[in-house]
C-alpha positions in Angstrom: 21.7 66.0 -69.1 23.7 63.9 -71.2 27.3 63.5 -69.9 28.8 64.6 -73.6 27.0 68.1 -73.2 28.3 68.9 -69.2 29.6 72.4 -69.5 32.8 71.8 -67.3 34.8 74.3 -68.9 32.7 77.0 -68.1 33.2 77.2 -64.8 36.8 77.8 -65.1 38.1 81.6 -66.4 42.1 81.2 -66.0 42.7 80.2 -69.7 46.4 79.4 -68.6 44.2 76.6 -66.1 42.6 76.1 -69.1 45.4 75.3 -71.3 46.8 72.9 -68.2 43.8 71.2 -68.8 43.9 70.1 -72.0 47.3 69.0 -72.0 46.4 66.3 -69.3 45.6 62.9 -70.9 42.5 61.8 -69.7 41.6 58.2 -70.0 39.0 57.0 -73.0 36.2 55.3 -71.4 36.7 51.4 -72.0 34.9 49.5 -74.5 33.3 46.9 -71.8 32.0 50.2 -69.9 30.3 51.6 -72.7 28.9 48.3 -73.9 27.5 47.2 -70.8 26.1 51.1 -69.9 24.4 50.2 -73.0 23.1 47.0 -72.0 21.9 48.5 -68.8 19.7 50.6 -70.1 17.8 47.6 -72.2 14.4 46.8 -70.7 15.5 43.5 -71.1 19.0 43.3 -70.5 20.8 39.7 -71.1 22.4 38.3 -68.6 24.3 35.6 -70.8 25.4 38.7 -72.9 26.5 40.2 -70.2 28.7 37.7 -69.3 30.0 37.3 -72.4 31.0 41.0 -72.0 32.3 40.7 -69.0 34.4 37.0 -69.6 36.3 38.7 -71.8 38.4 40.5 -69.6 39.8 37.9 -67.1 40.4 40.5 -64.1 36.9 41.8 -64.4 35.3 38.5 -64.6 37.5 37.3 -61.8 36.6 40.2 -59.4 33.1 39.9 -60.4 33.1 36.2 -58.9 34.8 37.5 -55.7 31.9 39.7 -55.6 29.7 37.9 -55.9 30.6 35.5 -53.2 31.2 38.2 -50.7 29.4 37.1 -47.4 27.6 40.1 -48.0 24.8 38.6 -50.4 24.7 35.7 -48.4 24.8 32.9 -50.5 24.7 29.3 -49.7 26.6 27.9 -52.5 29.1 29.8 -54.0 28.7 30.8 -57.6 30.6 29.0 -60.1 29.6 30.7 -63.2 29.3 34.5 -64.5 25.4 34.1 -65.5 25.1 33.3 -61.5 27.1 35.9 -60.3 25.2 38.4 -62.3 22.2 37.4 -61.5 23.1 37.5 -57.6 24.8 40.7 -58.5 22.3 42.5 -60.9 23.2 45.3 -63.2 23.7 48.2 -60.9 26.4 46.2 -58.4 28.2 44.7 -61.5 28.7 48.3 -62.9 30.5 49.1 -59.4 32.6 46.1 -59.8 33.9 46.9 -63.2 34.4 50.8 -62.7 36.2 49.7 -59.9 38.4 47.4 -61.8 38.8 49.6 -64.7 39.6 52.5 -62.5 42.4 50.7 -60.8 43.8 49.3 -64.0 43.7 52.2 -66.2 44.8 55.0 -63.1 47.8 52.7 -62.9 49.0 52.2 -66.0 52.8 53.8 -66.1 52.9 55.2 -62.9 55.7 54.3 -60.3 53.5 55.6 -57.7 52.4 52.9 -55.1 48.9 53.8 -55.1 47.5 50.7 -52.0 46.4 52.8 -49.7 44.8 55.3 -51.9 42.6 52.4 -53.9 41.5 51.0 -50.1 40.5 54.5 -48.8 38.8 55.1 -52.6 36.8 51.5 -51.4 36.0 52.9 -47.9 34.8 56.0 -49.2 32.9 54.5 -51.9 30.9 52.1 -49.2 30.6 54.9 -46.8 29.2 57.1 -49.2 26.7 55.3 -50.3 25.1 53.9 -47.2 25.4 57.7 -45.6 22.8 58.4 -48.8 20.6 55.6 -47.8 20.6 57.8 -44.3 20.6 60.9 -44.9 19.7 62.3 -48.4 17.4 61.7 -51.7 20.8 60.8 -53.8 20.4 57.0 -54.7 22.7 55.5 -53.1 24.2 53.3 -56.4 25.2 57.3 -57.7 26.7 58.2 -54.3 28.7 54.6 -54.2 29.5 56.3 -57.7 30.7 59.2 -56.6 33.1 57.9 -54.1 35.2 55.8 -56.7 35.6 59.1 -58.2 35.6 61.3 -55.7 39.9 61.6 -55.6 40.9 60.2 -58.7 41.9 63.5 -60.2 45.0 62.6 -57.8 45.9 60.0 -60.0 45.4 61.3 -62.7 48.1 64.2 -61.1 50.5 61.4 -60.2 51.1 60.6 -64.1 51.0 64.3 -65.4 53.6 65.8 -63.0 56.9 64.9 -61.7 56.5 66.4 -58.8 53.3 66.0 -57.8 53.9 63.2 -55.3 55.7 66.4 -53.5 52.5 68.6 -53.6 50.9 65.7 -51.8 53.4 65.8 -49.0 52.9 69.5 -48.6 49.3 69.3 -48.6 49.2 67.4 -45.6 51.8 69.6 -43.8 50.0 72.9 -44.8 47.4 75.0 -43.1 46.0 75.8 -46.7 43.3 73.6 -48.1 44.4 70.8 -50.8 43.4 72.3 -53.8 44.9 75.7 -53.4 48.5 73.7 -52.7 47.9 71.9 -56.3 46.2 75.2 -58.0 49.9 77.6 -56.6 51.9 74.5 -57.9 50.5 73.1 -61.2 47.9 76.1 -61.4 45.0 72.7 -62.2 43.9 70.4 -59.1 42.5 67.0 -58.8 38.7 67.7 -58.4 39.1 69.5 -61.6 41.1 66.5 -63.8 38.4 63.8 -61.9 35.7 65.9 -63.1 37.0 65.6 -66.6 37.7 61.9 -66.1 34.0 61.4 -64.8 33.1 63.0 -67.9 34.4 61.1 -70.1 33.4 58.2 -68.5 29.7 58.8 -69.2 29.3 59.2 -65.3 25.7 61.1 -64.8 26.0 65.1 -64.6 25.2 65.5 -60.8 28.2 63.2 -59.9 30.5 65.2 -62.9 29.9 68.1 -60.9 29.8 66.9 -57.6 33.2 65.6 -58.4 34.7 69.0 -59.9 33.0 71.0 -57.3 33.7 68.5 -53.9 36.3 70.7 -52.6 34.8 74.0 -52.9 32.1 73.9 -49.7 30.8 77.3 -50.7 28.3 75.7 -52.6 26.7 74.1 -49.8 25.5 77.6 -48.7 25.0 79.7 -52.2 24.2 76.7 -54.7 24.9 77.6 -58.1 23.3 76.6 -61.4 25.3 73.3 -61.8 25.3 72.6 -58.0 21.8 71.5 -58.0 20.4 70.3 -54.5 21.1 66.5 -55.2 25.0 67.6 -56.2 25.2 69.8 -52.8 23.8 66.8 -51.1 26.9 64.8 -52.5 29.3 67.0 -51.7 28.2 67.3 -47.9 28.1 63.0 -48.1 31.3 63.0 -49.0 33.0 65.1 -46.1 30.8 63.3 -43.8 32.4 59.7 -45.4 35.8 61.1 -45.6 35.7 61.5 -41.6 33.7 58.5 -41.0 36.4 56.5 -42.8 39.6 58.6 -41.1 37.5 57.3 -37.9 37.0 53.7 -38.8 40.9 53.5 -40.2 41.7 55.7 -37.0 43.8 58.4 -38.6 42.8 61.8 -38.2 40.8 64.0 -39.9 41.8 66.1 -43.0 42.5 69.8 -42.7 39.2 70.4 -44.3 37.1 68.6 -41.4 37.7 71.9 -39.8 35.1 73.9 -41.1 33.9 72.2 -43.9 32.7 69.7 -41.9 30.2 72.1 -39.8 29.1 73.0 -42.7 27.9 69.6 -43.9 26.5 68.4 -40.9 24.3 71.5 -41.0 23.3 70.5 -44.7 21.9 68.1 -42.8 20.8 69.4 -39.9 23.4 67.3 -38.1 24.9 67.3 -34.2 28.2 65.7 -33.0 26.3 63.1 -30.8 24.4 62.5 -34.7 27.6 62.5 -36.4 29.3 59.9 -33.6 26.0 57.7 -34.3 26.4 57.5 -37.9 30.2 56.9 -38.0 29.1 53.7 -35.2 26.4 52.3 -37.7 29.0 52.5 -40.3 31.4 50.4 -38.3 30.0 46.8 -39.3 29.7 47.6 -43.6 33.5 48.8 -43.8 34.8 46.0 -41.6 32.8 43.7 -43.3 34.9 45.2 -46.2 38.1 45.2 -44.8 37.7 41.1 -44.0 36.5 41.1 -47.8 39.5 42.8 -49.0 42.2 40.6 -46.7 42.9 43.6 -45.4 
């Protein structure tokens, strides 16, 4: 399904939520996204091209060297060029880099909000994510690293829209009721529904569109319906499994949500506690690695 044609709107009646929605300005996809999701699907996709692509935009190309000379590919001698980094990277990694950059630039843009520790847990989640799909599910893992960048970036989105919204967030953490029904009573839209539209119009494939608008609403896990296909169901489920494998690893505790939810997705998977523990443990080693990456 091509991302242009994904039905979000039909899975919201309220037309007042409606009308919310279209008032908030989503971000047009970047020019170097589009080009080089173009170039990606070449058979023969050029790697000097690329890099011309990718030099012209001095934080991307900068962060794409950093990335490159992460010690996780290992290299002996650092690259000192873009062709080399891309060809250590390949296509798949150097779309993650610049989604990531873009993200962070774009989300940013005239907000006063200090948004650090949001971006860091975005990262965790991101790595998490992805490496819980190489464990546990048929989701490639490159969607599911997808996903994660995603995953909360309605709340941004929410930070520039509404005054106040930096309030809703402090009363989300303070409230027995689940996140999105504190944004839905006070700005009748919440973030998985403004990330879904940003994922939209970001060309991001369908099944992460909708795992994105749909990732706080676990009923799906148990009555699928026809846009929460089995491999969007299986991201959902990854993602409350990362989200309290990262809370673990930064050693904070656990969103409201865990309760509950989180049974849920562990039986998605046909998960235990002692399975759970496990999985959090082999996840230890990636998102330190990250954190040393990151100068954290």
């Amino acid at each position: 399904m091509n991302s242009d044609a994904i039905p979000l709107m039909a899975e919201i009646s309220d037309q007042s939520v409606l009308e919310v929605l279209e008032d908030i300005a989503i971000p047009a996809c970047p020019e170097v996204v589009l080009a080089l999701i173009d170039e990606s699907r070449r058979p023969d996709a050029d790697l000097r091209g690329l890099a011309r692509l990718v030099g012209a935009d001095v934080g991307i190309a900068a962060s794409v060297l950093q990335m490159a000379n992460a010690p996780f590919f290992g290299l002996r001698n650092k690259a000192q060029s873009l062709p080399q980094a891309l060809s250590v990277l390949g296509l798949r990694n150097l779309l993650k880099v610049v989604y990531g950059v873009m993200l962070s630039g774009r989300m940013q843009q005239g907000s006063a909000a200090s948004l650090e520790r949001f971006w860091d847990r975005s990262g965790y989640k991101s790595i998490a994510l992805a490496s819980l799909a190489k464990h546990l599910s048929r989701v490639d893992a490159d969607q599911a690293y997808t996903f994660g960048l995603f995953y909360d970036m309605g709340i941004a989105l929410l930070l520039q829209e509404f005054a106040d919204y930096r309030d809703s967030l402090v009363k989300a953490n303070g409230a027995a009721l689940t996140f999105t029904r504190v944004e839905d009573d006070r700005h009748r839209v919440n973030h998985a529904m403004a990330g879904a539209m940003l994922a939209r119009e970001w060309k991001l494939p369908a099944d992460v569109c909708w795992a994105v608008f749909y990732h706080h609403n676990f009923r799906v896990l148990e009555t699928p319906t026809e846009y929460a296909t089995p491999a969007v169901c299986d991201l959902i489920a990854l993602g409350v499994l990362a989200e309290h494998a990262v809370a673990r690893f930064l050693d904070r505790p656990d969103e409201i949500e865990w309760q509950g939810p989180g049974e849920v997705a562990c039986a998605h998977f046909g998960l235990g506690g002692d399975d759970v523990a496990e999985l959090c443990s082999a996840l230890t080693p990636e998102l330190e690695e990250a954190r040393a990456y990151r100068g954290a």
